[in-house]
C-alpha positions as CSV (number, residue, x, y, z in Angstrom):
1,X,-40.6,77.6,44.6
2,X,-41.7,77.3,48.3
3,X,-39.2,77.2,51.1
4,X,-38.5,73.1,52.2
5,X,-39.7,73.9,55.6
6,X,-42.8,75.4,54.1
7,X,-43.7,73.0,51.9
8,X,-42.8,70.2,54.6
9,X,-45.4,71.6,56.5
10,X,-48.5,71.4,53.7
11,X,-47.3,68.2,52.9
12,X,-47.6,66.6,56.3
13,X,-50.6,68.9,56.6
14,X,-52.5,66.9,53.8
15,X,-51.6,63.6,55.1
16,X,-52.5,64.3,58.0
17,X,-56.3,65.4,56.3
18,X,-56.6,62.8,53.6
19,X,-55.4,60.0,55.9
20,X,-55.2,59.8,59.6
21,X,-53.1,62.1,62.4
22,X,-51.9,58.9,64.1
23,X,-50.0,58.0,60.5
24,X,-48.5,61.7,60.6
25,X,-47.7,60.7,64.2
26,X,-45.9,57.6,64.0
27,X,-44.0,57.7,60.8
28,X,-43.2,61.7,60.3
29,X,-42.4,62.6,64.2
30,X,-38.9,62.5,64.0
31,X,-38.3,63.5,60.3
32,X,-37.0,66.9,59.8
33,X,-36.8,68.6,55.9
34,X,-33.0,69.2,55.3
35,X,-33.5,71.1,51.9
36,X,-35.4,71.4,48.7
37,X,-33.6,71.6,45.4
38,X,-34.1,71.4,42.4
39,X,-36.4,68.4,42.3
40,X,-35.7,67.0,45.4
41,X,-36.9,67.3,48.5
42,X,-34.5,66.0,51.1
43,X,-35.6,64.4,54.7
44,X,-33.8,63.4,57.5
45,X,-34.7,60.7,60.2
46,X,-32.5,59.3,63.1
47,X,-33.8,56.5,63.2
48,X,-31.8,53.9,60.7
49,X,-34.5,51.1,61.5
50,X,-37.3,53.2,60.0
51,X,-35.8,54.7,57.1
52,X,-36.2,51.7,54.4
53,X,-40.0,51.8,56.0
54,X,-40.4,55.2,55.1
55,X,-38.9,55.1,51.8
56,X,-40.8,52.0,50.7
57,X,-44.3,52.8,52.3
58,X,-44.3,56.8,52.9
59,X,-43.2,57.7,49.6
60,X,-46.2,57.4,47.8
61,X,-47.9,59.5,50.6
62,X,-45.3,62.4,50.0
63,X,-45.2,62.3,46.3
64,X,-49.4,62.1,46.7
65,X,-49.2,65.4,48.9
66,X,-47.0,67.2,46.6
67,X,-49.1,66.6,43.9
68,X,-51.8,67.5,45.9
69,X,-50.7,71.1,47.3
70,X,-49.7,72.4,43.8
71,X,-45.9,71.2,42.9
72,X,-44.5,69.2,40.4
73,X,-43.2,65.8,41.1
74,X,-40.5,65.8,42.8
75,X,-38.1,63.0,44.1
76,X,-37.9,62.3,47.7
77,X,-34.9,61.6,49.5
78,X,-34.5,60.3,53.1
79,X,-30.8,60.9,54.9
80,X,-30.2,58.8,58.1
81,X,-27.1,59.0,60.6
């Protein structure tokens, strides 16, 4: 299984592709990958406001990524402060 941060990286990499830079831009600047395990990849943003927005409208772009670069489904978490 590939690191978090490396996978993190192909992820945002494809979304960026298959959709637009300006959505990598505004929704994923400030979310940082806190770990992958098991079957979850775990995300962290600051920003408390745009966590339920993330989890209800970015998810599907994740999962679509993951799917996309090679790995199995796996559940996405986001962590705020």
């Amino acid at each position: 299984m590939p690191s978090a941060t490396f996978l993190w990286a192909k992820i945002l990499s494809y979304i960026e592709q298959q959709h637009t830079e300006a959505l990598v831009n505004v929704w994923f600047d400030d979310v940082d990958v806190v770990e992958l395990r098991d079957d979850t990849l775990v995300l962290h943003t600051p920003n408390q406001f745009r966590k339920p927005i993330l989890e209800t409208q970015c998810v599907p772009y994740i999962t679509e990524a993951m799917l996309a670069v090679g790995q199995q489904q796996i559940q996405v978490v986001i962590l705020d402060e």
